[in-house]
C-alpha positions as CSV (number, residue, x, y, z in Angstrom):
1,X,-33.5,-39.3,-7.7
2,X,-37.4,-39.0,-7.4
3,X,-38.6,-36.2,-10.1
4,X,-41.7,-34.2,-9.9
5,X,-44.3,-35.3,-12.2
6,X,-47.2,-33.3,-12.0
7,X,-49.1,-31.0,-14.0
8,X,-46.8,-28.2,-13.5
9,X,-43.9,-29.9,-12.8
10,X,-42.3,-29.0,-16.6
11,X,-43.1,-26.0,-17.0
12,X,-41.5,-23.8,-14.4
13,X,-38.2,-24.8,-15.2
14,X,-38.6,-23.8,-18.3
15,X,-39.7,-20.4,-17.3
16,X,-37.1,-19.6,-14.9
17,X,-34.8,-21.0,-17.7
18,X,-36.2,-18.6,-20.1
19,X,-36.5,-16.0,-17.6
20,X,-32.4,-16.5,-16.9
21,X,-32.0,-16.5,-20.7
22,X,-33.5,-12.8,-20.7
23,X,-31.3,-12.0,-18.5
24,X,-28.3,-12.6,-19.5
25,X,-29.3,-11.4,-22.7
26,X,-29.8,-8.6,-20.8
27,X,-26.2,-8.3,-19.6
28,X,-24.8,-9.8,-23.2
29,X,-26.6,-6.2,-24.3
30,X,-25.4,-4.1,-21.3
31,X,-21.8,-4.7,-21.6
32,X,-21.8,-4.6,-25.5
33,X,-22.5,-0.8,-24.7
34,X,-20.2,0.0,-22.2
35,X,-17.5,-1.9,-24.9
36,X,-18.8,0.4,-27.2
37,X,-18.6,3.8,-25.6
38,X,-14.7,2.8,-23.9
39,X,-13.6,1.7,-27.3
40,X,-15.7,4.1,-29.6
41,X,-13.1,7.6,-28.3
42,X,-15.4,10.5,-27.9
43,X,-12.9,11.4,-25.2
44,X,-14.9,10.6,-22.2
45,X,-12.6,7.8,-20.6
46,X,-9.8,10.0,-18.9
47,X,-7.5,6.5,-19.8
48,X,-7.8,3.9,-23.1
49,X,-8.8,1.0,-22.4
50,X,-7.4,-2.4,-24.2
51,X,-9.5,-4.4,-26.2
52,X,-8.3,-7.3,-24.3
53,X,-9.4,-5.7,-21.0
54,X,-12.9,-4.7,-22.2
55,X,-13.2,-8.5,-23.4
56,X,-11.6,-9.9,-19.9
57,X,-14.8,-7.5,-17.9
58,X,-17.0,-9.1,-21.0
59,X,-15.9,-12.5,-19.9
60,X,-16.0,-11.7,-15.9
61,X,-19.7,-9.6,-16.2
62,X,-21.4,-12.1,-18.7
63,X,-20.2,-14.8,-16.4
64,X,-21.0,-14.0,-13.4
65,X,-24.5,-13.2,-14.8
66,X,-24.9,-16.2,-15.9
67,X,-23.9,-17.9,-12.7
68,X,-26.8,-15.5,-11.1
69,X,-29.3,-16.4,-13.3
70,X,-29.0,-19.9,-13.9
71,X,-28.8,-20.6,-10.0
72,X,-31.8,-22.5,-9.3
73,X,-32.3,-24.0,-13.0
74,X,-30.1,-25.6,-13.0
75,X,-27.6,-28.1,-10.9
76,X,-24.1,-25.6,-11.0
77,X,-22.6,-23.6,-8.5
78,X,-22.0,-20.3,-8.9
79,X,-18.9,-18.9,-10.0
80,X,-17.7,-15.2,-9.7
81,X,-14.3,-14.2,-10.6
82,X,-12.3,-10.7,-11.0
83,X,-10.5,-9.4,-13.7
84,X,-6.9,-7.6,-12.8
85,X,-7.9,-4.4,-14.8
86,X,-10.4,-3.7,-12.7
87,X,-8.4,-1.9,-10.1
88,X,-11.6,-2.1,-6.9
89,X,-13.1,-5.5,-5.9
90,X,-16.7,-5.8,-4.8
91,X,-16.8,-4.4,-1.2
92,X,-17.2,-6.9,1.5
93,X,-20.5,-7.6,3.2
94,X,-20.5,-6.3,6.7
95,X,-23.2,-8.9,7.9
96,X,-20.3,-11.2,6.9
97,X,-17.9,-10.2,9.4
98,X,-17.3,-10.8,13.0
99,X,-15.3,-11.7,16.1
100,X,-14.6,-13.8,19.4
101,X,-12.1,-14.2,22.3
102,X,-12.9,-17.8,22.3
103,X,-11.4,-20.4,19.1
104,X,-13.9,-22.6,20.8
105,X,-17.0,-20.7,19.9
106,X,-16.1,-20.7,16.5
107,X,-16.7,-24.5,15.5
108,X,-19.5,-23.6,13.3
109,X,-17.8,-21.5,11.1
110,X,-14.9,-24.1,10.7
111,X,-17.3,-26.3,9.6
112,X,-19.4,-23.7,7.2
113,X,-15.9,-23.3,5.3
114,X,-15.5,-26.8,4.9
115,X,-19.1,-26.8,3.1
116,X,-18.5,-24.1,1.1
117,X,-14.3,-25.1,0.3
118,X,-13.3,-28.4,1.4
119,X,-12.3,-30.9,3.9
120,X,-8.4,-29.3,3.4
121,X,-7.6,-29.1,7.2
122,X,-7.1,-24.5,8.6
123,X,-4.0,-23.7,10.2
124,X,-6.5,-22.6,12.7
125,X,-8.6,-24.8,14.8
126,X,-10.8,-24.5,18.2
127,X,-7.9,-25.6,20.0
128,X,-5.5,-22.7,18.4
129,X,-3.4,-21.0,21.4
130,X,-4.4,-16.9,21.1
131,X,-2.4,-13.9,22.9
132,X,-5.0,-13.7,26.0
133,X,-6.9,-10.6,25.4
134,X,-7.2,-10.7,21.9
135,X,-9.8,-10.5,19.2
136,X,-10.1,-12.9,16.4
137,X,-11.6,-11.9,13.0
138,X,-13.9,-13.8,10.7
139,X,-15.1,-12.8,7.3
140,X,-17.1,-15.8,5.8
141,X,-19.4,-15.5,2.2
142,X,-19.3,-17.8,-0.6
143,X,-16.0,-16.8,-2.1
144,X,-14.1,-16.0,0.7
145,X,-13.0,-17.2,4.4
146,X,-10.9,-15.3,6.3
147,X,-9.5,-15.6,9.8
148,X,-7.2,-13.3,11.8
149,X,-5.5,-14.1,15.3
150,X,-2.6,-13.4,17.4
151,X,0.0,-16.1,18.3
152,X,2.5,-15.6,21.1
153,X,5.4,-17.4,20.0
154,X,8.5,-17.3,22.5
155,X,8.7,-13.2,23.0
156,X,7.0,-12.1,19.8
157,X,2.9,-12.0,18.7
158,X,2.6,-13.6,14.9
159,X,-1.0,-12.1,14.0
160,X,-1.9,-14.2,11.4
161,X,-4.7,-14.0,9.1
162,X,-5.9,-17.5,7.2
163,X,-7.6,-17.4,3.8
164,X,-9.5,-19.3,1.7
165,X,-10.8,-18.5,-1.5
166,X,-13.0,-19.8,-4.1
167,X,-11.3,-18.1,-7.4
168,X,-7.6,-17.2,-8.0
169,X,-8.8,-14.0,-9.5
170,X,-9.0,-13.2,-5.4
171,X,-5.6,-13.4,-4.9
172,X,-4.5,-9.9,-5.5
173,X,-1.4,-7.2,-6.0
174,X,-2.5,-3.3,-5.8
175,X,0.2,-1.1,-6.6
176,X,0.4,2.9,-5.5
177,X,-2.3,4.8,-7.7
178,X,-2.9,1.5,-9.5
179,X,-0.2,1.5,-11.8
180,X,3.8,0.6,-11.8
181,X,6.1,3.5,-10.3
182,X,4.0,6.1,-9.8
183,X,6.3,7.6,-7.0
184,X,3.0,8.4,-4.5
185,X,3.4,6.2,-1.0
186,X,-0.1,5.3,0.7
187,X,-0.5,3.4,3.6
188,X,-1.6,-0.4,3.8
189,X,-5.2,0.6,5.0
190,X,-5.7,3.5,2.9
191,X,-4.7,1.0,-0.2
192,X,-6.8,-1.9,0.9
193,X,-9.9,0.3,1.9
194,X,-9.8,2.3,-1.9
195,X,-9.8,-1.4,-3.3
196,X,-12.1,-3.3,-1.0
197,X,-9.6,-5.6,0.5
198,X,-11.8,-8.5,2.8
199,X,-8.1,-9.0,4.1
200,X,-4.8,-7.5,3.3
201,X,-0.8,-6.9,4.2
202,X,1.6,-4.5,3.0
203,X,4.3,-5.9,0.1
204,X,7.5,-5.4,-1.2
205,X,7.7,-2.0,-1.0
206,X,9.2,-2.2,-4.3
207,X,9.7,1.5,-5.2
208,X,12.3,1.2,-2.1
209,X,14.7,-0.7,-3.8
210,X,15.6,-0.5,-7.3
211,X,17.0,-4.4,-7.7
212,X,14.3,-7.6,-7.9
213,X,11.7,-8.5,-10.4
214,X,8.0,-7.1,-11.0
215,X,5.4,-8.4,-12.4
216,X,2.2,-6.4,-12.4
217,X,-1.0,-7.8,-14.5
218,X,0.9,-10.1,-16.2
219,X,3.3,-7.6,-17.7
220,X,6.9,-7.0,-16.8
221,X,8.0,-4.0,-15.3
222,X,11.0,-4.1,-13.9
223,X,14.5,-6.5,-14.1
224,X,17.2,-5.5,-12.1
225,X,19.6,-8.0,-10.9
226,X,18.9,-11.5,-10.2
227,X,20.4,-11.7,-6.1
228,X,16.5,-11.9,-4.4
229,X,14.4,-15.1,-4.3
230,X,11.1,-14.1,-6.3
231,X,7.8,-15.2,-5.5
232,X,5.6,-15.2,-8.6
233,X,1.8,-16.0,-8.6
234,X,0.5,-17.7,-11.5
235,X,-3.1,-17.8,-13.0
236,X,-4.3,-20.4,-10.9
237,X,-3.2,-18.4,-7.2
238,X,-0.1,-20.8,-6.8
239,X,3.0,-19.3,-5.2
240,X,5.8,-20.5,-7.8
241,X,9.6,-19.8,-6.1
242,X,12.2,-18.8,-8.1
243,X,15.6,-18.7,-6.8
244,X,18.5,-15.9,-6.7
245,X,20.7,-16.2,-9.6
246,X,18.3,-18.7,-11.7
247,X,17.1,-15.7,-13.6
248,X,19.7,-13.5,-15.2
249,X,18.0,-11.2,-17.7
250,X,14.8,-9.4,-19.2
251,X,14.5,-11.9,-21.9
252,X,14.6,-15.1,-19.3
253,X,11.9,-13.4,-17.3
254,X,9.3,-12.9,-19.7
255,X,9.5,-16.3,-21.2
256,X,9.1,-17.6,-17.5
257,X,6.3,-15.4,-17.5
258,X,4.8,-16.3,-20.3
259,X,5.4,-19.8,-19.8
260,X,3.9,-19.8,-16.5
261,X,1.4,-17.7,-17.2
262,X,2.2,-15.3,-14.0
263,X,-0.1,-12.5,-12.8
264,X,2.2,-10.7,-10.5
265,X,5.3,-10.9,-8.6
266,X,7.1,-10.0,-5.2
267,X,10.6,-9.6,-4.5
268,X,11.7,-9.6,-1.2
269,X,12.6,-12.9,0.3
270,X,14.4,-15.2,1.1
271,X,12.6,-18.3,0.8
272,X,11.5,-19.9,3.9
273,X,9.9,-22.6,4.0
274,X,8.8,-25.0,0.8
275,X,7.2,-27.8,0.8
276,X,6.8,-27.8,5.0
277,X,11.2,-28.2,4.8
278,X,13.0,-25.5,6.5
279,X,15.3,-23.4,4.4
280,X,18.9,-22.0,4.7
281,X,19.7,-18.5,3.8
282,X,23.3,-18.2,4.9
283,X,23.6,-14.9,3.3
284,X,21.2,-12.7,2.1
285,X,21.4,-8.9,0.8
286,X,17.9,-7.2,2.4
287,X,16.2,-7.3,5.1
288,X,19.1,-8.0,7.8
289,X,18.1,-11.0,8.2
290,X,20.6,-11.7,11.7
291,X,19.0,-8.7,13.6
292,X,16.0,-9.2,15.7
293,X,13.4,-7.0,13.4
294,X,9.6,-6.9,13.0
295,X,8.9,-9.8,10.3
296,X,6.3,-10.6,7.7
297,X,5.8,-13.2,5.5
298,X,3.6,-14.7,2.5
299,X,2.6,-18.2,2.9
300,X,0.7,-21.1,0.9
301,X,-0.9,-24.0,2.3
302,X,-2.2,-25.6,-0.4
303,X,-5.2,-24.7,-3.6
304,X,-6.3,-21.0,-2.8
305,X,-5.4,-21.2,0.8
306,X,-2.8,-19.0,2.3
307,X,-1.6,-17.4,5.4
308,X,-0.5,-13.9,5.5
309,X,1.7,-13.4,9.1
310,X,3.3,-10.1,10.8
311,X,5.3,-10.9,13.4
312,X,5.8,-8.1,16.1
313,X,6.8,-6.8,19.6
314,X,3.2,-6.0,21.7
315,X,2.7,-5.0,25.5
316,X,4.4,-8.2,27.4
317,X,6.4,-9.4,24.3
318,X,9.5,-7.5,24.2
319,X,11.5,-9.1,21.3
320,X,11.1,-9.7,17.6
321,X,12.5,-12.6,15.7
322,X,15.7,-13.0,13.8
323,X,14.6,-14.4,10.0
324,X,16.0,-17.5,11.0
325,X,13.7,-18.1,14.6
326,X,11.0,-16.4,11.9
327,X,11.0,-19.4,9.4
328,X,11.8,-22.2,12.3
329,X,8.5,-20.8,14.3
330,X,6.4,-20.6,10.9
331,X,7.7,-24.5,10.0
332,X,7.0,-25.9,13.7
333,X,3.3,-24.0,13.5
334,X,2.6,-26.5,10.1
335,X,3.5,-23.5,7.2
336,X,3.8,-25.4,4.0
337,X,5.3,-22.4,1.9
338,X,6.8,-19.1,3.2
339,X,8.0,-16.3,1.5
340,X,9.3,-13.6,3.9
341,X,7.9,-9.9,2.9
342,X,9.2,-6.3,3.8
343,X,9.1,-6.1,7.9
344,X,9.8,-3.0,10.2
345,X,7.6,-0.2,10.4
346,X,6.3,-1.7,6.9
347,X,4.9,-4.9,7.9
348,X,1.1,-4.3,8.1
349,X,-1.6,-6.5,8.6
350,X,-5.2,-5.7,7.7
351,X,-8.8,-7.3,8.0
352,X,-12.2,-6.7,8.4
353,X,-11.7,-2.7,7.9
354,X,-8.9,-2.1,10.5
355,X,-5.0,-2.4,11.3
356,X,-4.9,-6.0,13.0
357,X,-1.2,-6.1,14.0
358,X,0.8,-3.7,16.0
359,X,2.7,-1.8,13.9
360,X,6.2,0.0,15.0
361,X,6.3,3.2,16.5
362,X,2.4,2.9,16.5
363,X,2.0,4.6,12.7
364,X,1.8,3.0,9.6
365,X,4.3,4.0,6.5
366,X,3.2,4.8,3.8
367,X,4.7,2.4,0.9
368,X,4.1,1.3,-2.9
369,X,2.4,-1.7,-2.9
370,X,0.0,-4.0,-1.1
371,X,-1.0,-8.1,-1.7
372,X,-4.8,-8.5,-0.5
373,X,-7.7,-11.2,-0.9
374,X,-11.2,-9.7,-2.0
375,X,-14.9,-11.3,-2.1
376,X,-15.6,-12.2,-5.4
377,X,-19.5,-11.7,-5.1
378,X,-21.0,-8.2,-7.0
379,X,-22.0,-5.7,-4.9
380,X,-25.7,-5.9,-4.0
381,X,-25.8,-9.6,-4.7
């Protein structure tokens, strides 16, 4: 590498680096504050806030700060992340979004995700068979790639949505009025819009049933039972399965938890596919899995890349899938790992601000709990 040597050449490095020293001196100063008027009482936080939470938004402001101002000076990307306290993500840039009738049209943004995330081959590609008619959605910044399109797979549309992401922090669990059994139902798009959701699908719908295992910011909220497959997420966005019957009380879970260091859970299920083999459910106690139901699922192609997927009836597809059709059409499209999610009238899929999927009975349900993927960039930037 040839370096600059001439009279200046020295000394505006140095003054951007001093002039990204100020600032994140700056924000070092600026967050000690806020720290000090959450922590300090006075009673004008209508909720306490952890000393460990202030000190996670320390870590997540400081650092994205620095990532800002060092850009330039020197030769690191940028990293943002999120903290799970912080119950609303940065909202997505619109300029960011858009949409096409035509896969092949889209070529350059295939290959501005691979810049920006790898040469890991999508699920998606300009040769990817779309319901004719439909609209695919895009959402591409720095931290985030999302792609939503409709499938026809025998009688049913699979709206799918493909997502890439730069952080694990992304990777995301909102739960009613941000907290564990609240009681209040919202729909999938009112939740995702309140939290900024780039993409997102309805969950669980935990405060339906009182048996599973949740996990909710790392902390255990609820063990009852142990006949549901759990899908827990761990700290680096990694879909860890956990069988029915494998864990049998409160004191098993939290030293999986720990030892795994999970961020949230889901407990629906079954399992249905892992590691790209198809799995056998031959009885399972939700979901009625032998009836031919609206279907939705959680899946995981590899580091921070998933695949959310609502599988419906639509105008010229008249029938919905068993769970069994469900997880052999998900294997033969190339899913890795599937986890199948609360279906019916519940299974929602949103993107780019709007209801992607048709829904039954044309209305939403309101529900408890939502999974979504946000952009990790601060607003403004």
């Amino acid at each position: 590498m040839e370096y600059n040597t001439g009279r200046y050449a020295d000394r505006r490095p140095r003054k951007r680096l001093l002039c990204a020293v100020g600032a994140v001196f700056c924000g070092v100063l600026t967050v000690l504050i806020l720290a000090a008027v959450l922590l300090g009482g006075g009673g004008a936080h209508p909720a306490a806030v952890s000393g460990a939470a202030v000190m996670d938004q320390f870590d997540m402001v400081i650092g994205n700060a620095v990532s800002d101002a060092l850009n330039g000076v020197l030769t690191l990307e940028k990293t943002y992340w999120l903290t799970d306290d912080v119950l609303t993500a940065p909202k997505p840039n619109p300029a960011c979004a858009g949409e096409s009738q035509d896969p092949k049209e889209l070529s350059w943004l295939l290959d501005a995700a691979k810049e920006k995330f790898g040469e890991e081959d999508l699920l998606f590609s300009t040769e990817t068979e779309i319901v004719p008619g439909s609209t695919i959605q895009y959402y591409l910044d720095d931290t985030i790639l999302s792609i939503a399109w409709k499938h026809p797979a025998g009688r049913s549309v699979y709206s799918m949505a493909e997502v890439r992401i730069a952080h694990p922090s992304q990777f995301r669990r909102f739960l009613s009025e941000g907290r564990f059994g609240s009681g209040v139902l919202h729909t999938t798009s009112e939740m995702a819009r309140s939290v900024n959701a780039v993409t997102a699908a309805s969950g669980d719908y935990y405060s339906y049933r009182p048996n599973g295992i949740t996990v909710y910011n790392g902390d255990v909220c609820r063990v009852h039972g142990n006949d549901l497959d759990i899908c827990f997420v761990d700290e680096n966005g990694d879909m860890i399965f956990s069988r029915r019957k494998s864990l049998n009380d409160q004191e098993a879970v939290e030293k999986f938890v720990e030892e795994n260091k999970i961020r949230f859970s889901l407990a629906f299920g079954p399992v249905l596919v892992e590691n790209g083999e198809l799995c056998e459910f031959p009885f399972y106690p939700i979901g009625e899995t032998g009836k031919n139901y609206s279907r939705a699922a959680l899946c995981q192609q590899g580091k921070l890349h998933y695949i959310m997927v609502e599988a419906n009836m639509e105008p010229g597809y008249h029938e919905s899938p068993n769970m069994a059709l469900f997880a052999k059409n998900l294997q033969e499209l190339g899913i890795q790992n599937a986890y199948a999610l609360d279906g019916g009238q519940t299974g929602t899929l949103y993107t780019n601000g709007q209801v992607y999927n048709h829904v039954d009975y044309g209305a939403e349900r309101g529900i408890s709990d939502i999974i979504y993927f946000a952009t990790a960039i601060p607003d403004g930037q």
